[in-house]
PQR file of N, CA, C, O and H, with PARSE charges and radii, in Angstrom:
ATOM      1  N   UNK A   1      45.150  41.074  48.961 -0.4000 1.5000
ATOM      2  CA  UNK A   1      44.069  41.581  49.800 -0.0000 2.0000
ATOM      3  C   UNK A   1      43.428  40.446  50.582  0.5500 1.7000
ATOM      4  O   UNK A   1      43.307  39.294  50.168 -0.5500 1.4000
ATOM      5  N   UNK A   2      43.046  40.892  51.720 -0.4000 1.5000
ATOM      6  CA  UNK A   2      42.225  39.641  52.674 -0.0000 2.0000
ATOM      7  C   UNK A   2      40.870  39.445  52.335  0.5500 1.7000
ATOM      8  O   UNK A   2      40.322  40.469  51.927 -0.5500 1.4000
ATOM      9  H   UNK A   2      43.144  41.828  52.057  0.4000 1.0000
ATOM     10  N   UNK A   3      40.188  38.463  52.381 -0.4000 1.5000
ATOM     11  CA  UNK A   3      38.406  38.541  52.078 -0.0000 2.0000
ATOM     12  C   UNK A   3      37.701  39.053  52.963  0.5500 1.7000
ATOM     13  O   UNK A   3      37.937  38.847  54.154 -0.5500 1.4000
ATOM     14  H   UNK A   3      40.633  37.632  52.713  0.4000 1.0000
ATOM     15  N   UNK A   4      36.693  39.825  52.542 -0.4000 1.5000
ATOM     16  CA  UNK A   4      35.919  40.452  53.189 -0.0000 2.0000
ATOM     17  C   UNK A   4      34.655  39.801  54.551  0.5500 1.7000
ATOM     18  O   UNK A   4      33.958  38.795  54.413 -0.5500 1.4000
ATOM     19  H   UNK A   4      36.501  39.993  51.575  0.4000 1.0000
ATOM     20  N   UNK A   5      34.663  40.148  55.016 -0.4000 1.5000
ATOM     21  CA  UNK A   5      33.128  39.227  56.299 -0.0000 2.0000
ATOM     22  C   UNK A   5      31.646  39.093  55.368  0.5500 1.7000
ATOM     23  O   UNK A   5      30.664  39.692  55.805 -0.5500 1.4000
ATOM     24  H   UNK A   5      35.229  40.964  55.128  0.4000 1.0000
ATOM     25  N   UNK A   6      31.554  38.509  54.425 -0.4000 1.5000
ATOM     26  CA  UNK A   6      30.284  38.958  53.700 -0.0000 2.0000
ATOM     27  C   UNK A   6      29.778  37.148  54.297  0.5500 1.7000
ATOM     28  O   UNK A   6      28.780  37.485  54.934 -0.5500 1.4000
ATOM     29  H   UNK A   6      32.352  38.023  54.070  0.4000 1.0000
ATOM     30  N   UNK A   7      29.817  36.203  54.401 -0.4000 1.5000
ATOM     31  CA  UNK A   7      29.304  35.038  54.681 -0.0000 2.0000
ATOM     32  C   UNK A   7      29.364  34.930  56.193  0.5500 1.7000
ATOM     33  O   UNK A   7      28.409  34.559  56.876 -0.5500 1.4000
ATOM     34  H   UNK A   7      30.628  35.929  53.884  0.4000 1.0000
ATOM     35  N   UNK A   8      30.457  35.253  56.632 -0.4000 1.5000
ATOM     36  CA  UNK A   8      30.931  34.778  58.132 -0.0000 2.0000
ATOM     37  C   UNK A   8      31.528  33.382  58.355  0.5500 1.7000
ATOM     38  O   UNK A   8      31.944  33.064  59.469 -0.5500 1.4000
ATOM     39  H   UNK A   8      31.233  35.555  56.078  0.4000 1.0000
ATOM     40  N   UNK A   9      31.583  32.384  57.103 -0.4000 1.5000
ATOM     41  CA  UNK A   9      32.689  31.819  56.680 -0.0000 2.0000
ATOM     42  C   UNK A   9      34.068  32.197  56.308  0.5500 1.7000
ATOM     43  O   UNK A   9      34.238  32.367  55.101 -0.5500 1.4000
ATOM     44  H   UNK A   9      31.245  32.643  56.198  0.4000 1.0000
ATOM     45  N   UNK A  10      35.028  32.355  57.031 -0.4000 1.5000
ATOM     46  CA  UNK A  10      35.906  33.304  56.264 -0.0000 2.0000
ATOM     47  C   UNK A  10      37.240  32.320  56.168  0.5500 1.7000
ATOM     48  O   UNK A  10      37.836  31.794  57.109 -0.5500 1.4000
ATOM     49  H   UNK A  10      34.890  32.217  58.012  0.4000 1.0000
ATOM     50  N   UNK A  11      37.497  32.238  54.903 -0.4000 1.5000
ATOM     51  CA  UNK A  11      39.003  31.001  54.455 -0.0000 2.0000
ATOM     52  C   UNK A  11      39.847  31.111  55.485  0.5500 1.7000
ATOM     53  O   UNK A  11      40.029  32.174  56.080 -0.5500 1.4000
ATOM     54  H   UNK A  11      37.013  32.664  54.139  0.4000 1.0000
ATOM     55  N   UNK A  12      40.441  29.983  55.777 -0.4000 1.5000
ATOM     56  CA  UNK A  12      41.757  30.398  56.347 -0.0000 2.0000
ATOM     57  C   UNK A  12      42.770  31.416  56.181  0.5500 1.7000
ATOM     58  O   UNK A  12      42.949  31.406  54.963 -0.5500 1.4000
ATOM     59  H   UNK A  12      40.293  29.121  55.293  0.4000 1.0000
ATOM     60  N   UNK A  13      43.643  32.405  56.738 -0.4000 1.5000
ATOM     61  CA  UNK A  13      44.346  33.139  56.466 -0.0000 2.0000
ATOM     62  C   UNK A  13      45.548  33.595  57.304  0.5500 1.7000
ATOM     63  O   UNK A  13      45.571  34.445  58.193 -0.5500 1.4000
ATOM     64  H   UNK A  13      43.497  32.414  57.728  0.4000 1.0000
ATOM     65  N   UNK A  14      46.898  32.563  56.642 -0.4000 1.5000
ATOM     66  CA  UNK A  14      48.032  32.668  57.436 -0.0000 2.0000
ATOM     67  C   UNK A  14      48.337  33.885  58.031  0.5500 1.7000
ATOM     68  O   UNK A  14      47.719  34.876  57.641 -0.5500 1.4000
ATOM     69  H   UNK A  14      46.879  31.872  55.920  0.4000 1.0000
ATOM     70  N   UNK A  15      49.252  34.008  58.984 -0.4000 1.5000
ATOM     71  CA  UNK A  15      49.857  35.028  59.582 -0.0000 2.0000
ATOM     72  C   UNK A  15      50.735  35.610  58.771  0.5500 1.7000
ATOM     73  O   UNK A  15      50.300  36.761  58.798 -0.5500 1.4000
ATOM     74  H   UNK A  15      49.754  33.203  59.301  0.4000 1.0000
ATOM     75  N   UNK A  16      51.602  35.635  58.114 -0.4000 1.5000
ATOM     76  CA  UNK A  16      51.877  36.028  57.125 -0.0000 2.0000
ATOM     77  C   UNK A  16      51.562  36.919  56.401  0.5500 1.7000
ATOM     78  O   UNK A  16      52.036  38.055  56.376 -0.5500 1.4000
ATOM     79  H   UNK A  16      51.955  34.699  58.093  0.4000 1.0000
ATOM     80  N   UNK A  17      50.767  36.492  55.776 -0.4000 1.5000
ATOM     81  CA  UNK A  17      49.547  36.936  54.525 -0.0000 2.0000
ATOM     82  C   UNK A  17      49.251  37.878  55.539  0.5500 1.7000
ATOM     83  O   UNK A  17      49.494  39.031  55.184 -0.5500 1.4000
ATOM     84  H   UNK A  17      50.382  35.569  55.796  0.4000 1.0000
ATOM     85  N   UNK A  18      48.663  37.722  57.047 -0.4000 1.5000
ATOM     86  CA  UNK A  18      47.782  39.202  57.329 -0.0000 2.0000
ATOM     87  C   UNK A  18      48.662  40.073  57.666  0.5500 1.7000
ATOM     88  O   UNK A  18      48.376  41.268  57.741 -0.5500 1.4000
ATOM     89  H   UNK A  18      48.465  36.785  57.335  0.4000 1.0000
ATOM     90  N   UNK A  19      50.053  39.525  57.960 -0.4000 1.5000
ATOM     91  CA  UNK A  19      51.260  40.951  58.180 -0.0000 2.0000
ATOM     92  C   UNK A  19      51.277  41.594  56.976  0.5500 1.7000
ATOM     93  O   UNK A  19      51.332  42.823  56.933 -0.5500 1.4000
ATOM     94  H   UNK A  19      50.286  38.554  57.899  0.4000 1.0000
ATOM     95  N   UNK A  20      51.230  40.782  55.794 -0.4000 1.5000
ATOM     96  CA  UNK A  20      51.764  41.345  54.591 -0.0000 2.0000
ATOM     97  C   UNK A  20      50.595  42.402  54.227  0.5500 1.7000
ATOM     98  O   UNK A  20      50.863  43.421  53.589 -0.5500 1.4000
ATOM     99  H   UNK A  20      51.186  39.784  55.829  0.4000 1.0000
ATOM    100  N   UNK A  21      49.388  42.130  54.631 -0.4000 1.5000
ATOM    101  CA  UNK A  21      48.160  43.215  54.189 -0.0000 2.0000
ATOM    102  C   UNK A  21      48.132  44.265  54.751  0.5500 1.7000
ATOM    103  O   UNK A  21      47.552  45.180  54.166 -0.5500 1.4000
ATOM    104  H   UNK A  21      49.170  41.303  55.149  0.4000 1.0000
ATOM    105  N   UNK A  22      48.625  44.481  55.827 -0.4000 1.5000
ATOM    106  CA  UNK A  22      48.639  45.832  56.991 -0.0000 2.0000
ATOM    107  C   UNK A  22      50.095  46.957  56.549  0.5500 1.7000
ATOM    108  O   UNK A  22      51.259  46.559  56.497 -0.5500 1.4000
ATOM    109  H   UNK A  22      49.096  43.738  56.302  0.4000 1.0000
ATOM    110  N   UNK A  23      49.844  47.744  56.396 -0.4000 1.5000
ATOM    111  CA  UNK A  23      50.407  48.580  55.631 -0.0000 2.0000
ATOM    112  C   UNK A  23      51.668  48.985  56.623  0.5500 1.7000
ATOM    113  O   UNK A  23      52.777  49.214  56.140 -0.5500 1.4000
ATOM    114  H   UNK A  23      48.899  48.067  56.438  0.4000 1.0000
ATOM    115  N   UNK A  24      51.429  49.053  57.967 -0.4000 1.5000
ATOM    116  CA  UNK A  24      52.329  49.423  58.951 -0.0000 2.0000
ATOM    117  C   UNK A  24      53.144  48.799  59.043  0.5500 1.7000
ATOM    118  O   UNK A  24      54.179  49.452  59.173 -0.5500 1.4000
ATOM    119  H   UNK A  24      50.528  48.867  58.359  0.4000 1.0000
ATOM    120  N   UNK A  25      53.387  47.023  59.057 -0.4000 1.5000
ATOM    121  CA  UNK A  25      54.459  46.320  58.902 -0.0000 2.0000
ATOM    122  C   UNK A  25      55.207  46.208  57.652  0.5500 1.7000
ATOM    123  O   UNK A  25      55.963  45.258  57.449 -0.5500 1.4000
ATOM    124  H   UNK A  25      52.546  46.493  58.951  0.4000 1.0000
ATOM    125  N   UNK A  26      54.961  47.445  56.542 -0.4000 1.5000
ATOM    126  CA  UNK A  26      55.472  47.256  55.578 -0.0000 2.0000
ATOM    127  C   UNK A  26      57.154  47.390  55.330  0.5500 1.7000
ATOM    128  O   UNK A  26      57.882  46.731  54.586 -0.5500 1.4000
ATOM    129  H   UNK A  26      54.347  48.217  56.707  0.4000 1.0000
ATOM    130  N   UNK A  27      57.482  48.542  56.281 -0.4000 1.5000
ATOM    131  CA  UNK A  27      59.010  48.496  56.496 -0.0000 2.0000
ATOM    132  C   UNK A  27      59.911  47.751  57.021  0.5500 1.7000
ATOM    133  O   UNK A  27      61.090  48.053  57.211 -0.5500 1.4000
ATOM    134  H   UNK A  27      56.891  49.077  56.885  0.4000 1.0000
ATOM    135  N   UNK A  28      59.063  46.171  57.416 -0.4000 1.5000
ATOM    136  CA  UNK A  28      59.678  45.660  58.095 -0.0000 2.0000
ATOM    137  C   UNK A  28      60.267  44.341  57.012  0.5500 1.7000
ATOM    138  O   UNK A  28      59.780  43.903  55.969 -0.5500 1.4000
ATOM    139  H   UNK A  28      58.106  45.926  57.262  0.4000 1.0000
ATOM    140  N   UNK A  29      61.433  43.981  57.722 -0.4000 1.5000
ATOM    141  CA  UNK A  29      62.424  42.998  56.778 -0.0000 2.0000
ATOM    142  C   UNK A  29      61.313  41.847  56.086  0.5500 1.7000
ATOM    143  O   UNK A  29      60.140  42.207  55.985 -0.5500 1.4000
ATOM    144  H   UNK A  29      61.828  44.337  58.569  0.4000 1.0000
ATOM    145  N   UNK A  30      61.639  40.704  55.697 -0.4000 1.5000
ATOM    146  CA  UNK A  30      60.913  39.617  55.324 -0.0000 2.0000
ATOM    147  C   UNK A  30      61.417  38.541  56.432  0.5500 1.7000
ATOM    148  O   UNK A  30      60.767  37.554  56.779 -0.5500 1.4000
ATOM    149  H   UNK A  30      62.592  40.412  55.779  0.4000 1.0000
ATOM    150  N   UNK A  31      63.077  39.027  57.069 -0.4000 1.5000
ATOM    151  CA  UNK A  31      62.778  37.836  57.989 -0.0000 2.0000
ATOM    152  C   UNK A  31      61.744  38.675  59.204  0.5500 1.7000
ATOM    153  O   UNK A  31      60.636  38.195  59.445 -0.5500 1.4000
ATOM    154  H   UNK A  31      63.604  39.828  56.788  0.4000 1.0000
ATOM    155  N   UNK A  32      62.179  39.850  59.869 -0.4000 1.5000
ATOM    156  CA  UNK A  32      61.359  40.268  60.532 -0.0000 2.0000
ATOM    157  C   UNK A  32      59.612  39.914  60.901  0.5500 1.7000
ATOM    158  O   UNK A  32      58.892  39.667  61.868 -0.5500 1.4000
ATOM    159  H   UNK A  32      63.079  40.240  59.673  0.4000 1.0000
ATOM    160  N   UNK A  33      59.539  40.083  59.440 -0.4000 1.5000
ATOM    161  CA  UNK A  33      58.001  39.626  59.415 -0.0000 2.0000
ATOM    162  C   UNK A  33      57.646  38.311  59.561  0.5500 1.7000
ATOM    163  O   UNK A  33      56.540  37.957  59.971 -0.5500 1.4000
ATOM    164  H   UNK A  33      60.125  40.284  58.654  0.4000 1.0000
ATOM    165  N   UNK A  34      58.553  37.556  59.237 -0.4000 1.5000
ATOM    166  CA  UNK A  34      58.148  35.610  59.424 -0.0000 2.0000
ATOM    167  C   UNK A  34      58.567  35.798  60.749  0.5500 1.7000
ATOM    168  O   UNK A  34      57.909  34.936  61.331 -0.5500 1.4000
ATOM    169  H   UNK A  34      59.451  37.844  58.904  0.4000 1.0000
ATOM    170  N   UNK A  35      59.568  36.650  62.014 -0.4000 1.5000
ATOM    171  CA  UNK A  35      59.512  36.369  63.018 -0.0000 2.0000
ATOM    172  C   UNK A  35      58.438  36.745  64.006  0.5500 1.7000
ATOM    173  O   UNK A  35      58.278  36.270  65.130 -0.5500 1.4000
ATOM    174  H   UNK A  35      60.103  37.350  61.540  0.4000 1.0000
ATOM    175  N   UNK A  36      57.735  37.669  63.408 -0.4000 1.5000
ATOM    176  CA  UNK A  36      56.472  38.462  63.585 -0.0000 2.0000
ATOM    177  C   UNK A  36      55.393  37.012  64.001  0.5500 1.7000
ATOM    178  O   UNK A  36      55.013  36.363  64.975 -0.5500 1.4000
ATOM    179  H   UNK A  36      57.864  38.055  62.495  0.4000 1.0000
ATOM    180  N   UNK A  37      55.217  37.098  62.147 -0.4000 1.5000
ATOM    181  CA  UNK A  37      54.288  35.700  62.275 -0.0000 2.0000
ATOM    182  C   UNK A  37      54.411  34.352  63.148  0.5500 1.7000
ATOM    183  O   UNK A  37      53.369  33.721  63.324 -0.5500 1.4000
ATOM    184  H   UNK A  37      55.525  37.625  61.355  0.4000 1.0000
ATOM    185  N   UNK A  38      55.795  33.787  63.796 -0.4000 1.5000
ATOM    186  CA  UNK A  38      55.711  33.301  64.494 -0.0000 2.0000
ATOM    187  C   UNK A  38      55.190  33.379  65.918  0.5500 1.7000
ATOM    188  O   UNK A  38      55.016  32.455  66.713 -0.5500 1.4000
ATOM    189  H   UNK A  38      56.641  34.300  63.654  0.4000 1.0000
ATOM    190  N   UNK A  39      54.999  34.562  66.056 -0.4000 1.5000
ATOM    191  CA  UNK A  39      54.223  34.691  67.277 -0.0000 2.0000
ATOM    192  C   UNK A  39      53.247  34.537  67.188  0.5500 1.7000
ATOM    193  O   UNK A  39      52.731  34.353  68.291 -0.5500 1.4000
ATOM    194  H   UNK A  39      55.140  35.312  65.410  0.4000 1.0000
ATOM    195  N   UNK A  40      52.510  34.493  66.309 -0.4000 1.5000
ATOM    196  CA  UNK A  40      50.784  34.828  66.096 -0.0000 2.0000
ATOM    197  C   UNK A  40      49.955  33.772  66.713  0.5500 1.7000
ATOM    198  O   UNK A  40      50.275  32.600  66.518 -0.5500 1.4000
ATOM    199  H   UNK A  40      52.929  34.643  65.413  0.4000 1.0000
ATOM    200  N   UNK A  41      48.618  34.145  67.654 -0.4000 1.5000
ATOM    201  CA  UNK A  41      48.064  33.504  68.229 -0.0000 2.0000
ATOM    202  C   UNK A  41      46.983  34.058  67.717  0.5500 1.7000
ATOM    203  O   UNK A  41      46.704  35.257  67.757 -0.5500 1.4000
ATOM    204  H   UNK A  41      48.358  35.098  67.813  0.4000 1.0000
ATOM    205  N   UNK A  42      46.192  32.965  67.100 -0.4000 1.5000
ATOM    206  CA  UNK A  42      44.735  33.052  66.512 -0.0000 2.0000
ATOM    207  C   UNK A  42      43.900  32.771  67.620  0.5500 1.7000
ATOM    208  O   UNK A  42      43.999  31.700  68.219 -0.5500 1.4000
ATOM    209  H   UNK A  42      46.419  31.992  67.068  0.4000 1.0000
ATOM    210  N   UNK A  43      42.678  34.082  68.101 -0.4000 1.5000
ATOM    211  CA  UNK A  43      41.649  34.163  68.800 -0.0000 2.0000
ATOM    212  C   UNK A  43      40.410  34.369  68.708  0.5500 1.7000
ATOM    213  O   UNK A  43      40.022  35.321  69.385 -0.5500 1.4000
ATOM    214  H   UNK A  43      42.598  34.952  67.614  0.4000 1.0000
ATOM    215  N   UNK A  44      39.599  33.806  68.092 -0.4000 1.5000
ATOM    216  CA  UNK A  44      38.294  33.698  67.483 -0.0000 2.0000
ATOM    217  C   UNK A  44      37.505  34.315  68.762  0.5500 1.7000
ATOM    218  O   UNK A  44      37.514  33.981  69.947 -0.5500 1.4000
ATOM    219  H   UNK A  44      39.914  33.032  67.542  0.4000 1.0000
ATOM    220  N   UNK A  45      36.750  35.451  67.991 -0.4000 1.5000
ATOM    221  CA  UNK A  45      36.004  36.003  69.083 -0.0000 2.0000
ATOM    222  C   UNK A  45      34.646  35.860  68.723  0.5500 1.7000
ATOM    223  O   UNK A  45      34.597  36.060  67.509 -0.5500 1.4000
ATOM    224  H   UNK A  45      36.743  35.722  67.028  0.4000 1.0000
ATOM    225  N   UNK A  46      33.054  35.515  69.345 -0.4000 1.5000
ATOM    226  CA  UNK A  46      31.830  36.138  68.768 -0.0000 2.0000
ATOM    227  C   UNK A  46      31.647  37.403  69.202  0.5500 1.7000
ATOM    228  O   UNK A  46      32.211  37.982  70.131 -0.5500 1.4000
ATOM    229  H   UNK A  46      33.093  35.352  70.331  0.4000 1.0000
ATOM    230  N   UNK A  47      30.442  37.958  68.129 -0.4000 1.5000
ATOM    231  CA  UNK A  47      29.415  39.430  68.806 -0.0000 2.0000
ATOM    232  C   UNK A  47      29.555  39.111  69.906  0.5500 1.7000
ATOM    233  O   UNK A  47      29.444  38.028  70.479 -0.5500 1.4000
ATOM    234  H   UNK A  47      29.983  37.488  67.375  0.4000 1.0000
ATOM    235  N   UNK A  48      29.936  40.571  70.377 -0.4000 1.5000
ATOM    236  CA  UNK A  48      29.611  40.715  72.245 -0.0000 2.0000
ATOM    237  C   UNK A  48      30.864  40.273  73.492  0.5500 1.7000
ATOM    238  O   UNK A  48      30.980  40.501  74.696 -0.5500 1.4000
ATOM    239  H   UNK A  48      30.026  41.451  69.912  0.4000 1.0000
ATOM    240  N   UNK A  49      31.743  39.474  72.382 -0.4000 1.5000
ATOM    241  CA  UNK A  49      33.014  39.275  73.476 -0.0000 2.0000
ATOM    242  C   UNK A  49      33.504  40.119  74.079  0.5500 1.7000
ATOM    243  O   UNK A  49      33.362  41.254  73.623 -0.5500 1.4000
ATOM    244  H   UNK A  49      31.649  39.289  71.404  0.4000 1.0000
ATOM    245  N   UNK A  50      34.091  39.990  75.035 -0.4000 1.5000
ATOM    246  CA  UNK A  50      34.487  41.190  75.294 -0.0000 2.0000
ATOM    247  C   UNK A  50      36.497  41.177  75.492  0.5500 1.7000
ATOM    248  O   UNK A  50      37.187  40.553  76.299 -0.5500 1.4000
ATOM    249  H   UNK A  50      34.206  39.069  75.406  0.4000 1.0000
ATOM    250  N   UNK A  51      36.745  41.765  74.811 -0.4000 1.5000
ATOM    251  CA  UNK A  51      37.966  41.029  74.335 -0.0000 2.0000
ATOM    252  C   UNK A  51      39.210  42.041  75.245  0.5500 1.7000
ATOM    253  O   UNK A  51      40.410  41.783  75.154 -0.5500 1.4000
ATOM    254  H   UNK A  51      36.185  42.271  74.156  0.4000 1.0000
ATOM    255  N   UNK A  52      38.799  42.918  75.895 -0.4000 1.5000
ATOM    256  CA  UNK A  52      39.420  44.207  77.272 -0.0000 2.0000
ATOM    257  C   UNK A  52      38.573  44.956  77.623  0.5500 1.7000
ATOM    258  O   UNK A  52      37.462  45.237  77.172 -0.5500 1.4000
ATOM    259  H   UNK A  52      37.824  43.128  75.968  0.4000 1.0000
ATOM    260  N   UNK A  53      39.443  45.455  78.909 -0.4000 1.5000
ATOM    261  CA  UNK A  53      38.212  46.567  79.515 -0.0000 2.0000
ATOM    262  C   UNK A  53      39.035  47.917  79.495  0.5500 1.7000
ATOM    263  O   UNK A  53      40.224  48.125  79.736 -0.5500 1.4000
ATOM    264  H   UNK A  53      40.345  45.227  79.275  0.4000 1.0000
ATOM    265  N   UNK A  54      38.041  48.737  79.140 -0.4000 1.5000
ATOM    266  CA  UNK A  54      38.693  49.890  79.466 -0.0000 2.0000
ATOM    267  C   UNK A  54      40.083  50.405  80.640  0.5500 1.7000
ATOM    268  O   UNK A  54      40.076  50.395  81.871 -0.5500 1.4000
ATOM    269  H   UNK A  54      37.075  48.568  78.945  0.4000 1.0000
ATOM    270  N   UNK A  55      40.716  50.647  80.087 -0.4000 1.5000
ATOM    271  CA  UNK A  55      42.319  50.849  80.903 -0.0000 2.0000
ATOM    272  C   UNK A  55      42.822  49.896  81.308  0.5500 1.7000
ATOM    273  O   UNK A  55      43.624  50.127  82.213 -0.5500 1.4000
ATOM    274  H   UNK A  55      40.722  50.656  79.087  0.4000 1.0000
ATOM    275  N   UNK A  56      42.696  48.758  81.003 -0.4000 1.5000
ATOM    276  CA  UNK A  56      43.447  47.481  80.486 -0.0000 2.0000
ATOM    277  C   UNK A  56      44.588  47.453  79.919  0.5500 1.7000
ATOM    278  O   UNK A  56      44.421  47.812  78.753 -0.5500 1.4000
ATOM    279  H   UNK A  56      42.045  48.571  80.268  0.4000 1.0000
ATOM    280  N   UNK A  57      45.956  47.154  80.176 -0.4000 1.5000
ATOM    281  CA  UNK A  57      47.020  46.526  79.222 -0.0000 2.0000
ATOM    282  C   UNK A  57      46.986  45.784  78.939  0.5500 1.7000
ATOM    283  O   UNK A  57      47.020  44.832  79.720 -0.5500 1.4000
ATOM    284  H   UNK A  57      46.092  46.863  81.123  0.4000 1.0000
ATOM    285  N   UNK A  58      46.888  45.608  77.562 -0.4000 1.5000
ATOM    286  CA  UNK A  58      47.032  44.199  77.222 -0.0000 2.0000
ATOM    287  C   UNK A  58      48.581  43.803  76.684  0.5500 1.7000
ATOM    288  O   UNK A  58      49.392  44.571  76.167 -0.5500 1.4000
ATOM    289  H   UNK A  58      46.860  46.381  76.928  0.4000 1.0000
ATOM    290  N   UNK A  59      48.736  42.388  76.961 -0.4000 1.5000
ATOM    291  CA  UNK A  59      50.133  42.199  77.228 -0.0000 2.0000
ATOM    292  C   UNK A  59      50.983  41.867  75.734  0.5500 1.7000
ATOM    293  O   UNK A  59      52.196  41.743  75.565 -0.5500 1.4000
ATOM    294  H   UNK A  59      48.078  41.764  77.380  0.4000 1.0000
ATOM    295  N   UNK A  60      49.987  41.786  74.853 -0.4000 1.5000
ATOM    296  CA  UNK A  60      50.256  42.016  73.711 -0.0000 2.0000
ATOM    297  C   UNK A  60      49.838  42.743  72.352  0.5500 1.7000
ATOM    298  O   UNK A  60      48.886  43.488  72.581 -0.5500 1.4000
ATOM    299  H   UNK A  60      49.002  41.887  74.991  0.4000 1.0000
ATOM    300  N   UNK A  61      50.210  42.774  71.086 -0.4000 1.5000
ATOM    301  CA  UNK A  61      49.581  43.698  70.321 -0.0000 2.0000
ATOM    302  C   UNK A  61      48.513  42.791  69.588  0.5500 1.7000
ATOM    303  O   UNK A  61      48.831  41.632  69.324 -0.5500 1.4000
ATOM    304  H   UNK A  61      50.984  42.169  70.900  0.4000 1.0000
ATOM    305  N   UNK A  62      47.137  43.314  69.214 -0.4000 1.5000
ATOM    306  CA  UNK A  62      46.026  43.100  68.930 -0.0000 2.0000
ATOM    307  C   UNK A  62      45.594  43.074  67.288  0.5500 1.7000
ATOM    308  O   UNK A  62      45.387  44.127  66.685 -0.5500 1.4000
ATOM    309  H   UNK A  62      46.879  44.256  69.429  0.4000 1.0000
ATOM    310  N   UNK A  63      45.515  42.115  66.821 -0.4000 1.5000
ATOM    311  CA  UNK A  63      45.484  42.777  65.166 -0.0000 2.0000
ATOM    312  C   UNK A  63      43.930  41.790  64.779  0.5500 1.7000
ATOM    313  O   UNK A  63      43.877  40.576  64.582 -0.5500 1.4000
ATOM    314  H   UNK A  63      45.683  41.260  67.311  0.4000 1.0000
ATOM    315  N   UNK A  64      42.666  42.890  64.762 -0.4000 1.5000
ATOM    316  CA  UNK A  64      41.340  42.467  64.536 -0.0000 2.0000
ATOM    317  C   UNK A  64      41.588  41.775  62.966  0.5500 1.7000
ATOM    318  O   UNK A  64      42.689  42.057  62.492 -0.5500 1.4000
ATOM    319  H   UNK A  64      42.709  43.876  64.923  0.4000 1.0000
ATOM    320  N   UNK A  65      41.093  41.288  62.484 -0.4000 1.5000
ATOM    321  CA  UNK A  65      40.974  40.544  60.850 -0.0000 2.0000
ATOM    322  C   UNK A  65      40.305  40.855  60.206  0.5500 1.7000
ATOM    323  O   UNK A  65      40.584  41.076  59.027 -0.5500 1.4000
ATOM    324  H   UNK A  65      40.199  41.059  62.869  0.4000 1.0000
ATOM    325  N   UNK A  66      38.995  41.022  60.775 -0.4000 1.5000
ATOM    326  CA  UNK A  66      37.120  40.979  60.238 -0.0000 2.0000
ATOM    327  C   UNK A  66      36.259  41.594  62.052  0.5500 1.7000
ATOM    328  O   UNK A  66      36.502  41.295  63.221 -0.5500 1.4000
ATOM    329  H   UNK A  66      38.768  40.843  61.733  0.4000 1.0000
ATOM    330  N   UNK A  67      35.628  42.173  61.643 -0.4000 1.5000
ATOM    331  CA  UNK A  67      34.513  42.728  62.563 -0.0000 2.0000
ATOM    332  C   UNK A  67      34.828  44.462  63.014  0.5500 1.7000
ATOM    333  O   UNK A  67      35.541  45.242  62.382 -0.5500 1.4000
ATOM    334  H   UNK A  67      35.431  42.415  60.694  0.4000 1.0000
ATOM    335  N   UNK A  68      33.955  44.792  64.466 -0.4000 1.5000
ATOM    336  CA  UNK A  68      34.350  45.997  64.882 -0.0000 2.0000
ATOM    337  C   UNK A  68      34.327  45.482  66.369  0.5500 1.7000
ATOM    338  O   UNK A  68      33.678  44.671  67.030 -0.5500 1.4000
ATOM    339  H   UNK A  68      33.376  44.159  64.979  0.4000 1.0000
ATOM    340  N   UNK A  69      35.479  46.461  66.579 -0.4000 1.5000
ATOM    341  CA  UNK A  69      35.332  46.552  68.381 -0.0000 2.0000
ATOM    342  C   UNK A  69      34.892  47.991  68.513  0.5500 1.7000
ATOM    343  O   UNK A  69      35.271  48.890  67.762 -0.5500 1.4000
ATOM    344  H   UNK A  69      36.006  47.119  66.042  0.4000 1.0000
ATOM    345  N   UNK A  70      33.923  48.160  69.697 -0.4000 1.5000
ATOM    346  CA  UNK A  70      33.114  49.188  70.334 -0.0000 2.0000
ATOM    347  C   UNK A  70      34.055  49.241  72.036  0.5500 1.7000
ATOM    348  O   UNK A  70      34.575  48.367  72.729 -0.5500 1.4000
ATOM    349  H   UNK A  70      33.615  47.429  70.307  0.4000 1.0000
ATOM    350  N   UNK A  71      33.948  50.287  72.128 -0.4000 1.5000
ATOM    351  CA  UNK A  71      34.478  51.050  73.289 -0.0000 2.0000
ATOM    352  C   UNK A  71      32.853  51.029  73.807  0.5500 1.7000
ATOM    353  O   UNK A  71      31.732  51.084  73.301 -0.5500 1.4000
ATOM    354  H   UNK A  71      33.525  50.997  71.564  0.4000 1.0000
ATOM    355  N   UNK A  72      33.381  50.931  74.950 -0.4000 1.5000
ATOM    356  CA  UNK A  72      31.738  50.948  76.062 -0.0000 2.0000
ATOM    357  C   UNK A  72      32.012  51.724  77.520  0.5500 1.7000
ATOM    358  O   UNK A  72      31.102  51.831  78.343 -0.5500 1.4000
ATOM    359  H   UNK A  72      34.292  50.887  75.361  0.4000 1.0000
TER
END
């Protein structure tokens, strides 16, 4: 399991580890998933970023860790 946002310190946490927690990549191989994780680009966002806009593509897939995104 991943740690929860209770400090807003939050440990490091490989790519890996967060494929392996998401239930949807579960059918996927073990190399699959380390090729997964090689893509991973860590993007630290604060409150209020605004991280797309409505009807936006974004050019890749999005996997939040900790927080909420709001539709506006």
């Amino acid at each position: 399991d991943l740690p929860s946002e209770e400090t807003g310190n939050l440990p490091e946490v490989t790519p890996i580890k967060l494929i392996n927690a998401i239930p949807v990549f579960s059918a996927l191989t073990d190399n699959e998933k380390e090729a997964l994780a090689a893509t991973v680009t860590v993007r630290p966002y604060r409150k209020g970023d605004i991280i797309a806009r409505q009807g936006e593509m974004l050019p890749s897939l999005m996997i939040v860790r900790t927080g909420i995104i709001v539709r506006e």
